[in-house]
C-alpha positions as CSV (number, residue, x, y, z in Angstrom):
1,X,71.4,197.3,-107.9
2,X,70.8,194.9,-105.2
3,X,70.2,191.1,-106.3
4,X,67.8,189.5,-108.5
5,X,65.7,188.5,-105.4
6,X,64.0,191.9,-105.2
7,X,62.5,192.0,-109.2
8,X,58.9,192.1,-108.3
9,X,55.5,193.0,-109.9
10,X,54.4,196.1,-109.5
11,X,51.0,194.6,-109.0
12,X,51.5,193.2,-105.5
13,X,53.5,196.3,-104.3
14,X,51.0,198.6,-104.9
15,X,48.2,197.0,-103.9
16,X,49.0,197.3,-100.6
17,X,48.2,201.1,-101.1
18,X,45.0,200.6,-102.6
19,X,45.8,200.7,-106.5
20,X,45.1,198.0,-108.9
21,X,48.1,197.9,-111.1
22,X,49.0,195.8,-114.2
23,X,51.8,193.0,-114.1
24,X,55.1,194.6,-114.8
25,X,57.8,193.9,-113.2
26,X,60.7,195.7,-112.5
27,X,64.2,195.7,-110.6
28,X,64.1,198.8,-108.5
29,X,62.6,202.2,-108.0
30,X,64.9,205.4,-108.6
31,X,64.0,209.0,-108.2
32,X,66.6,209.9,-110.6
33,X,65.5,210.2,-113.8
34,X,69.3,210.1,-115.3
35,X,69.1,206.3,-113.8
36,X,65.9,205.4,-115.8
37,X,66.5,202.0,-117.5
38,X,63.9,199.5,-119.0
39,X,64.3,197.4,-115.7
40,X,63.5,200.5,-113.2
41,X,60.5,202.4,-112.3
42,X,60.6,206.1,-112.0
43,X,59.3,208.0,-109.2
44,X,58.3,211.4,-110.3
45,X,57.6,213.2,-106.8
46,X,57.7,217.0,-106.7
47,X,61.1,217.7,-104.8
48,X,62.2,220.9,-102.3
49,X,64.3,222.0,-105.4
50,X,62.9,220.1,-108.4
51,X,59.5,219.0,-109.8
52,X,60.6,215.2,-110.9
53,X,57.2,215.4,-112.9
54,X,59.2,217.9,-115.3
55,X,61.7,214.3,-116.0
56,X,58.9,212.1,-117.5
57,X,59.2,212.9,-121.0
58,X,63.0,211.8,-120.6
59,X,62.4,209.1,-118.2
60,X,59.9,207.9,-121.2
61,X,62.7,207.9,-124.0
62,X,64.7,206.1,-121.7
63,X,62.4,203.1,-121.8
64,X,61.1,203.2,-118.1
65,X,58.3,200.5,-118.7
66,X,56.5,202.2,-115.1
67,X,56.3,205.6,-114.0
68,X,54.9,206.8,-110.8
69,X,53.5,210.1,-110.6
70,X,52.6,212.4,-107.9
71,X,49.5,214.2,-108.8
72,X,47.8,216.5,-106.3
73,X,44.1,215.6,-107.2
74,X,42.9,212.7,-104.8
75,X,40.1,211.9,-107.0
76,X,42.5,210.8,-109.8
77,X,44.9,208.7,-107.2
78,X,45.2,204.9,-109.0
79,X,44.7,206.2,-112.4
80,X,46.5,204.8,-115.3
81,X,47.4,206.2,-118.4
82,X,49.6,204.8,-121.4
83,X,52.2,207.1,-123.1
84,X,54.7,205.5,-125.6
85,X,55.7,202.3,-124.2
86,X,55.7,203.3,-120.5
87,X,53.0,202.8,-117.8
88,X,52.2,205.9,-116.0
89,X,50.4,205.2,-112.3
90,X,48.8,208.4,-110.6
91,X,49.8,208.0,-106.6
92,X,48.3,210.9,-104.2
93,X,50.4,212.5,-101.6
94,X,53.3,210.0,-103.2
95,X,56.0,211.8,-101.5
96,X,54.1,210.7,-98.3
97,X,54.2,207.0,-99.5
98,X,58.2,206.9,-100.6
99,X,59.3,205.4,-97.2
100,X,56.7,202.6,-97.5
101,X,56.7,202.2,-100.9
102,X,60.6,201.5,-100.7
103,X,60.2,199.4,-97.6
104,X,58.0,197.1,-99.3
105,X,59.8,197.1,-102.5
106,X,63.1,195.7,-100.5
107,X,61.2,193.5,-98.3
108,X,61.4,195.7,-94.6
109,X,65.2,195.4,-94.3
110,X,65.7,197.3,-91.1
111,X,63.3,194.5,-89.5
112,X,66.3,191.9,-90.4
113,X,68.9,194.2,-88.1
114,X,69.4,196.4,-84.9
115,X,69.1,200.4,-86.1
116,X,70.2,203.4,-84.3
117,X,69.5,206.7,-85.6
118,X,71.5,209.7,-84.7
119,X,70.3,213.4,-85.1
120,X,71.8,216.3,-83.6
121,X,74.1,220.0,-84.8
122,X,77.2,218.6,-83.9
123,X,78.6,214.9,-83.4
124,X,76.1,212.7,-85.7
125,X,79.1,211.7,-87.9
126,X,81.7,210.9,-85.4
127,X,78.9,209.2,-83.3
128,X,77.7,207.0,-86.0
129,X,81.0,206.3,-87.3
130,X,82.2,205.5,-83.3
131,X,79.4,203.5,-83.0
132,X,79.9,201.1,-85.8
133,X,83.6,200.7,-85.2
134,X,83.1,199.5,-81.8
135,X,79.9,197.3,-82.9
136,X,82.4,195.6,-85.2
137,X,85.1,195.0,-82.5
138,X,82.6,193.5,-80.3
139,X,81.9,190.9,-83.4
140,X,79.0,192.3,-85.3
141,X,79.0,192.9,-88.5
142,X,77.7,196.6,-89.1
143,X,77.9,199.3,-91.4
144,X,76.6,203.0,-91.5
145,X,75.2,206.1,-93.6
146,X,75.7,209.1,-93.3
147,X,78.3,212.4,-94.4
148,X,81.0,210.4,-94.7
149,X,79.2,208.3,-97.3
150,X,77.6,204.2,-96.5
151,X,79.5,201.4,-96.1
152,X,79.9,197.8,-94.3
153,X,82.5,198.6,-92.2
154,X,86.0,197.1,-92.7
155,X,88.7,198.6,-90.6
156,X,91.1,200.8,-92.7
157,X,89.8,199.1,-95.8
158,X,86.4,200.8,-95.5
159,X,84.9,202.1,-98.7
160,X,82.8,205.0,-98.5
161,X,80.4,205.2,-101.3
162,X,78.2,208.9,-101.8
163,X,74.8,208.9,-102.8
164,X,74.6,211.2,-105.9
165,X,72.8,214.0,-104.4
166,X,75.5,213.8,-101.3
167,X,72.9,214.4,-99.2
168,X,73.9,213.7,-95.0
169,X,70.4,211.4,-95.2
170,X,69.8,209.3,-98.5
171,X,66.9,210.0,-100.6
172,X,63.4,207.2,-98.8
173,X,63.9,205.4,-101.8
174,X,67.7,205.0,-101.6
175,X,67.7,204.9,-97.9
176,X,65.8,201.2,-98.1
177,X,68.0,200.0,-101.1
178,X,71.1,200.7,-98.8
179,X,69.9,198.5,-95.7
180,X,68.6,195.8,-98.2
181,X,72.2,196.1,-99.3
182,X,73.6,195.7,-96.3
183,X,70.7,192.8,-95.3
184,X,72.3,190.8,-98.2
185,X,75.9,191.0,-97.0
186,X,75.2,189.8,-93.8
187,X,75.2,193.0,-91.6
188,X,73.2,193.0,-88.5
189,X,73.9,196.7,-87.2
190,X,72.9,199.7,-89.1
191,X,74.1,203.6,-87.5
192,X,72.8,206.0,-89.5
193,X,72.5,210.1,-89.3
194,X,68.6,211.6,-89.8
195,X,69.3,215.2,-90.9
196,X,66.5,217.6,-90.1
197,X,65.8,218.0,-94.0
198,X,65.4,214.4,-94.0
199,X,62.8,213.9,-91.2
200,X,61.1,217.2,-92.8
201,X,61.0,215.5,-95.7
202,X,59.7,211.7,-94.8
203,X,62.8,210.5,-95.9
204,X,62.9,207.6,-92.5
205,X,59.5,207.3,-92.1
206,X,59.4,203.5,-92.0
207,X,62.9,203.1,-91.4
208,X,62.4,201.0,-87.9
209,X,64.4,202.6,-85.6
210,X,65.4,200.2,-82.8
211,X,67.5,203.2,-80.9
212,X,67.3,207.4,-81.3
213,X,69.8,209.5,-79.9
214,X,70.3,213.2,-79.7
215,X,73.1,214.7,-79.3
216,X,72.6,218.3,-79.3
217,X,71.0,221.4,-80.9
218,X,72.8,224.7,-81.8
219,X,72.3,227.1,-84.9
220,X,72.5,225.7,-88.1
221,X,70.0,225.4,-91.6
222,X,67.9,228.3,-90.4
223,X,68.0,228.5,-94.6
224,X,65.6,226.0,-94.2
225,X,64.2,226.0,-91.3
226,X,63.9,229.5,-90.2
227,X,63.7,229.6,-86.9
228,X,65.3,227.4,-83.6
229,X,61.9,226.5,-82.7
230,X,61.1,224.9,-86.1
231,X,64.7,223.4,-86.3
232,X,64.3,221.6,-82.9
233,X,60.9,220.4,-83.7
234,X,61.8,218.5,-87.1
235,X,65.3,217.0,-85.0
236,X,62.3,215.5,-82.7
237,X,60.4,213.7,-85.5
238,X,62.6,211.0,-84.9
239,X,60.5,210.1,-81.7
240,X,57.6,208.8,-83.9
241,X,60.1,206.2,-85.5
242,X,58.2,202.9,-86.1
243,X,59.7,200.5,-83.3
244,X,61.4,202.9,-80.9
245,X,62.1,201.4,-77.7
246,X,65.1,203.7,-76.5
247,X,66.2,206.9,-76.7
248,X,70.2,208.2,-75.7
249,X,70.2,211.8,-74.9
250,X,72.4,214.4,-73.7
251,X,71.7,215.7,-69.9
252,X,74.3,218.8,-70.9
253,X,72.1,219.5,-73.4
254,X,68.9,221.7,-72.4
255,X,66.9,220.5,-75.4
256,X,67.5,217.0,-74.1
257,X,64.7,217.9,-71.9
258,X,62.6,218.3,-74.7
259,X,63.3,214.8,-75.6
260,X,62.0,213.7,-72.3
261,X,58.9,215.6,-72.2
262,X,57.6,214.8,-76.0
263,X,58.7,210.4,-75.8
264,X,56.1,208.1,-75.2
265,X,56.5,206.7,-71.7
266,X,57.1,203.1,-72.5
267,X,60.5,204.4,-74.4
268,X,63.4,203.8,-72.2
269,X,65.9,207.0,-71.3
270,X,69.4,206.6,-71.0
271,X,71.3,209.9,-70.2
272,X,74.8,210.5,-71.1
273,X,76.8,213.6,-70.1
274,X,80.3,214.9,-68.7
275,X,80.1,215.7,-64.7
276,X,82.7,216.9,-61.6
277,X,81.4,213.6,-59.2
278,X,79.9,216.3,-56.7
279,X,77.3,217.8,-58.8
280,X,76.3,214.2,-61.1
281,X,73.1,214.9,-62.3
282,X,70.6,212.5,-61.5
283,X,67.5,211.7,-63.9
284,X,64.1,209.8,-62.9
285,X,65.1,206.1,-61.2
286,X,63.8,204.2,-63.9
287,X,65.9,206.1,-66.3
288,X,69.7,204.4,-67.3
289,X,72.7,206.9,-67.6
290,X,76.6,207.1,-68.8
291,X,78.3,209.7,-67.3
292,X,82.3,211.0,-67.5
293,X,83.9,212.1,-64.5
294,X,87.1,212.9,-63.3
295,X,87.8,213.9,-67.1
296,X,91.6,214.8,-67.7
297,X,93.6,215.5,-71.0
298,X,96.8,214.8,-72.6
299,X,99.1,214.8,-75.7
300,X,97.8,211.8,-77.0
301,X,94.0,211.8,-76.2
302,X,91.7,211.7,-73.3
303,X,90.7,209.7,-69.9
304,X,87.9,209.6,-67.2
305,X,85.7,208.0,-65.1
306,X,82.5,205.9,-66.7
307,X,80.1,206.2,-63.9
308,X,76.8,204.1,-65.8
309,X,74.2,201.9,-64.9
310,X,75.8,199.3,-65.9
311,X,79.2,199.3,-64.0
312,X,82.1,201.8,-63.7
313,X,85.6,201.6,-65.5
314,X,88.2,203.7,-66.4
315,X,88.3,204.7,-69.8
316,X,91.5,205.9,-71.9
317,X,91.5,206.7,-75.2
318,X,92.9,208.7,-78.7
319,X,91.1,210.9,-79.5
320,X,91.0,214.3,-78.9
321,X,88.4,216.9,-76.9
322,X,85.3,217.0,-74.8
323,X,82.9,216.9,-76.9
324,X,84.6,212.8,-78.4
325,X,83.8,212.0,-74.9
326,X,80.3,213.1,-75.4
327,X,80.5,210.9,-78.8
328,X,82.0,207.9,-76.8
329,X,79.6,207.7,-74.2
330,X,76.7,207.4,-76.8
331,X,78.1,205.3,-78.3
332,X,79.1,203.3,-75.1
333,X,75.5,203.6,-74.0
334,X,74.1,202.2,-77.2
335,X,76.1,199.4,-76.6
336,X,75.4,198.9,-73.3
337,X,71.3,198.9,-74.1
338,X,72.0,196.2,-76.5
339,X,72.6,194.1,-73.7
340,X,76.9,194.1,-74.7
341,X,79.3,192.7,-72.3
342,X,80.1,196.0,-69.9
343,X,84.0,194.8,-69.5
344,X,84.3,193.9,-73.3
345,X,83.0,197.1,-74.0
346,X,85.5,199.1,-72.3
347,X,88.1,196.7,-73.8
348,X,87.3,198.1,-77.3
349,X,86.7,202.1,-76.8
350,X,90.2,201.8,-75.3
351,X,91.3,200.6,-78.7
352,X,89.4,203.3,-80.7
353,X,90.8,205.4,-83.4
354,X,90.0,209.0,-84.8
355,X,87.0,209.3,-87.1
356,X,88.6,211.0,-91.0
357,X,88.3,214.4,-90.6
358,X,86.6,214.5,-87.4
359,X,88.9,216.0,-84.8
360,X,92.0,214.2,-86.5
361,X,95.5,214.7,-85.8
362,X,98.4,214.9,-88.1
363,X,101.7,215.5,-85.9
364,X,104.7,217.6,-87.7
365,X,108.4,216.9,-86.3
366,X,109.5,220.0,-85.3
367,X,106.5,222.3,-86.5
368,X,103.1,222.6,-85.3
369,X,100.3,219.9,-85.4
370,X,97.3,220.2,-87.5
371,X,93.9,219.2,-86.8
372,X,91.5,218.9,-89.2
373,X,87.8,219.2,-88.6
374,X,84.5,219.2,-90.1
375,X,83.4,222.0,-88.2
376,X,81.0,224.6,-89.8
377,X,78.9,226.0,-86.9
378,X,79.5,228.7,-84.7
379,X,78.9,226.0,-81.7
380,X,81.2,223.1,-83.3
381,X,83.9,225.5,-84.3
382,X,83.9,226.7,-80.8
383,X,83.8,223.2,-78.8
384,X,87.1,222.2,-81.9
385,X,89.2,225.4,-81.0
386,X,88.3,224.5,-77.0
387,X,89.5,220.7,-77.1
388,X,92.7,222.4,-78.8
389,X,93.5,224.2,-76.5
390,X,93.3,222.1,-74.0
391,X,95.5,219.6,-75.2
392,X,98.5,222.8,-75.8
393,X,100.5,224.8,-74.1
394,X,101.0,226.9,-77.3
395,X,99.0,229.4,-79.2
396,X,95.9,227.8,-81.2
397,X,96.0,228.7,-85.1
398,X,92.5,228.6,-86.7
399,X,92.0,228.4,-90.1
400,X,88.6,228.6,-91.3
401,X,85.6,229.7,-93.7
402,X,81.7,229.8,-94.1
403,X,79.8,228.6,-97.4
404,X,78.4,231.0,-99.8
405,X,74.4,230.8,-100.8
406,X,74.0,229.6,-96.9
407,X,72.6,231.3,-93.8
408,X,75.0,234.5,-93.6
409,X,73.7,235.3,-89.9
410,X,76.1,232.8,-88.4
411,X,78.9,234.2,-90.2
412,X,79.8,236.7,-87.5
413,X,79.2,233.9,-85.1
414,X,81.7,231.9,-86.6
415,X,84.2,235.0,-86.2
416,X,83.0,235.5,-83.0
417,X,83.5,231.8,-81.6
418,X,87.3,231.7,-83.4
419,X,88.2,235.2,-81.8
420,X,87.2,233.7,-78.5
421,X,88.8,230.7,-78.5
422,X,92.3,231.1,-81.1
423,X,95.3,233.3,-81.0
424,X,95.4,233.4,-84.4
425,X,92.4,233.8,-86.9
426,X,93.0,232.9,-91.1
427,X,89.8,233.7,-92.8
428,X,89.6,231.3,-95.8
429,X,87.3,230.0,-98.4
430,X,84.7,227.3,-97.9
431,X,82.8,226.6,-101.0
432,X,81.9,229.9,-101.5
433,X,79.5,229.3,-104.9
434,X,78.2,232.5,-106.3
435,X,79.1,234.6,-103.5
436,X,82.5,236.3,-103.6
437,X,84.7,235.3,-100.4
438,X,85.9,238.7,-99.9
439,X,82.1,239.5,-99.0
440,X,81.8,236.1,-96.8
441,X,85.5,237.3,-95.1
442,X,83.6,240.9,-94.1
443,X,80.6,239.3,-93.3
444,X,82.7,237.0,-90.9
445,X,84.7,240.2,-89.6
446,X,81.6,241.8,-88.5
447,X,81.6,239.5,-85.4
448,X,85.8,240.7,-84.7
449,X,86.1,243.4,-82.4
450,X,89.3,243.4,-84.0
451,X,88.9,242.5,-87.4
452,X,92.2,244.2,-88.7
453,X,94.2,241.1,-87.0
454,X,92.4,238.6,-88.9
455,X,94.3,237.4,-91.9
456,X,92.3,236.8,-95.1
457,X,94.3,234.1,-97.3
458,X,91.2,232.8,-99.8
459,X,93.7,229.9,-101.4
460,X,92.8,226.8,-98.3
461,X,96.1,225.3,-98.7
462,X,98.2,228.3,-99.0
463,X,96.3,229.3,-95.6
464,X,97.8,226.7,-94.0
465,X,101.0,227.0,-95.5
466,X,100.8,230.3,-93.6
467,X,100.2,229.3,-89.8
468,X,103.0,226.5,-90.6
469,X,105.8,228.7,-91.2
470,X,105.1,230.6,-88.6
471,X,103.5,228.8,-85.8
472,X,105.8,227.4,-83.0
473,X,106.0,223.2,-82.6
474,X,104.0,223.5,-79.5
475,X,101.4,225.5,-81.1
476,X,98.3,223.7,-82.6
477,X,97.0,224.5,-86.3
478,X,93.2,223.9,-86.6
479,X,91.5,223.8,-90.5
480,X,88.1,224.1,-90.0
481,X,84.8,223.3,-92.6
482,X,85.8,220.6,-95.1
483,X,86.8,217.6,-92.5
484,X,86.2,214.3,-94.9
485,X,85.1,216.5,-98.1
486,X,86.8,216.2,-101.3
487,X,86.1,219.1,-102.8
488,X,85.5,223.2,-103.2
489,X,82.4,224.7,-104.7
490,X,84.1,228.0,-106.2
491,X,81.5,229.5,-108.0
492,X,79.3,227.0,-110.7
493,X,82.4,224.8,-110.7
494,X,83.0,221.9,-108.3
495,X,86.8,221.1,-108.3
496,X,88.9,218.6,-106.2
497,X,90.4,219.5,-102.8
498,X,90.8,216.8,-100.2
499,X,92.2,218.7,-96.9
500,X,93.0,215.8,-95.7
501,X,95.4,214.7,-98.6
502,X,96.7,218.2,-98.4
503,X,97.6,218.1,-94.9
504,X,99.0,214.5,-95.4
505,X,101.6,216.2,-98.1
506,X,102.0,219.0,-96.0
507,X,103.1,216.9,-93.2
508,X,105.6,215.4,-95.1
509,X,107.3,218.2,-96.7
510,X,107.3,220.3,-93.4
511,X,108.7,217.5,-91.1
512,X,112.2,217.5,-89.9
């Protein structure tokens, strides 16, 4: 829990929603009923999954001195009711209120810093996590939330800590304790991913949002959302983010255009995208833009020409792929908006290095390298196996899987986008939970035209045992789906996997 300085009555804090509350005070609010202490207040909302109402009885032997409750009646919002020795406060459309509620609880801490928000399919992590690596080389203390986990960021050092729930987006009341966190340590730069399930869900809803950027939108969660059309309408929710002044988008991105059309008019544009110098896009004149061109590729990374508003440069750096340089430019272009030093900016994105399990490299004396990735959509697995190849004269291994309980019609997409783009295709298992991976291999088959090629290994690491003794040292192993994760989901039971780790070991015992 954060310090002392945020125990507060409840009185005071919930006044400014209209209820007249007695004088308890507490130390935080949690919408985990497992976390329910004397000192915290539960907040009993009814959930996408779970009815937190069904927790009060066990939040009430824990001692919670003050429950809130969502009740659905308005007539009976600001009622109060006594049950054992805990305070129970009706709140109508409470799941509405959580963002506030939480901002006002931790005393508005995104007012205190500079925010950018990230939402997108593909590259919110590596964005993010970009973002606040060069923030901090430029001399700002800054820190981040998002897949990876939060934390202040501190070089190699860094310590990602998960939320419980593991959610890409922290639950609104969470969310707030995070930046009062941070608020407390000093940090003055908050990156941060907004999910589609969070915006959906109110999680950022008075999260000030100094900076949005999108960086683009292909299938994914249609679980959830259903359709494209619904999925790209709950990415643009973040353009009613309280204090929006600029938004980054992506001009290679068709739904950028979206973007454009729904902003307010006072929000400043600044474009970003990769371009042959002939056909440059250009946007409206009072719009700002980053731009690559001239892009090359080599062994150890990538190089082009900026071409911005703000100057031009050559840039050079380690990491691998097209799409990075997408990354990089929003994140140069955030940078850039924040009024930072165009030349000192340069300086540090030629010093970058690769986000964990985003497009990283782990080089094998005398036996094939192996990148591992997060990619889990058909669009990211494609753009991964691309960037491979391009940085290869060999053959490009792919190794790869799709969760079980998830949207099954991208599965043949998946297998479609590795049979385009890989020599080599080694069906595997992705946390597969109740679903068998034999069924999630076929279902991925059905987008082969040549399915009998595919190898189906379901054991991750002895998969990429496989393309190692038998891919040549100028061929390139990709291991697609768990990127930074730590874990498999085989059935009900969670066990530890780190790829990374595995691939780490691997790399020792297979070099010459």
């Amino acid at each position: 829990m954060v310090v002392s300085a945020f125990i507060q009555s409840i009185r005071p804090l919930l006044a400014k929603f209209g209820v007249d509350a007695p004088d308890i005070r507490v130390e935080g609010l949690t919408l985990d009923s497992r976390e329910v202490n004397t000192r915290l207040a539960f907040v009993a909302v009814k959930g996408h999954e779970r009815d937190g109402r069904d927790f009060i009885p066990q939040a009430i032997s824990l001692g919670a001195r003050v429950i809130l409750a969502q009740i659905d009646d308005s007539e009976e919002h600001g009622q109060i009711q006594m049950r054992d020795h805990s305070v129970i406060i009706s709140l109508y459309q409470l799941p509405d209120m959580l963002s506030a509620l939480a901002a006002a609880f931790y005393d508005y801490p995104a007012l205190k810093m500079t925010t950018v928000a990230v939402t997108g399919t593909n590259g919110k992590t590596s964005t993010v996590q970009l973002l606040t690596q060069l923030k901090d080389a430029l001399g700002t203390r800054s820190a981040s939330i998002g897949t990876l986990g939060s934390s202040i960021y501190e070089g190699t050092n860094t310590q990602w800590k998960m939320t419980p729930a593991a959610n890409t987006t922290p639950d609104a009341i969470r969310f707030q304790y995070l930046l009062a966190e941070f608020v407390q340590n000093g940090v003055q730069h908050t990156a941060f991913e907004a999910s589609s399930h969070a915006l959906v869900q109110g999680r950022l809803k008075q999260v000030k949002t100094d900076i949005a950027v999108f960086t683009n939108l292909t299938r994914d969660h249609l679980d959830y959302h259903v359709t494209m059309s619904e999925y790209a309408k709950a990415k643009r929710l973040l353009l009613n983010q309280p204090g929006l002044t600029t938004i980054v988008l992506n001009a290679n991105d068709s739904e950028s255009d979206n973007w454009d059309a729904y902003a307010k008019d006072d929000i400043k544009r600044v474009w970003t995208g990769i371009y042959q110098t002939s056909d440059m896009v250009h946007k409206a004149p009072q719009d700002c833009h980053c731009f690559a061109t001239n892009v090359s590729y080599h062994s150890a990374g990538c190089r082009f020409e900026l071409a911005s508003s703000w100057g031009n440069a050559r840039v050079d750096f380690a990491l691998f792929g097209a799409f990075n340089i997408s990354n990089v430019l929003t994140a140069i272009a955030c940078l850039l908006v924040q009024n930072e030093a165009f030349d000192e900016v340069i300086q540090a994105v030629n010093g970058l290095t690769p986000v964990p399990g985003r497009m990283e490299v782990f080089p094998i004396n005398g036996k094939a390298n192996v990148i591992v990735d997060y990619a889990h959509t058909p669009d990211a697995l494609e753009q991964v196996l691309h960037s491979a190849r391009i940085h290869t004269n060999g053959k490009v291994w792919c190794v790869f899987g799709c969760g079980g309980d998830r949207d099954k019609g991208k599965r043949p997409l998946m297998g479609k986008a590795a049979q385009q783009n890989a020599d080599v295709i080694v069906i595997t298992t992705d946390n597969s939970r109740s679903e068998s991976p034999e069924s999630i291999a076929n279902d991925i088959k059905a987008g082969l035209s040549e399915p009998q090629n595919a190898v189906f290994e379901p054991d991750r690491e002895q998969a990429i045992r496989y393309c190692l003794t038998r891919a040549n040292d100028n061929d390139i192993i990709v291991v697609a789906g768990k990127g930074h994760e730590d874990y498999q989901i085989i059935g009900n039971q969670k066990t530890d996997y780190n790829e990374r780790a595995v691939v780490a070991r691997l790399q020792q015992e297979f070099s010459k």
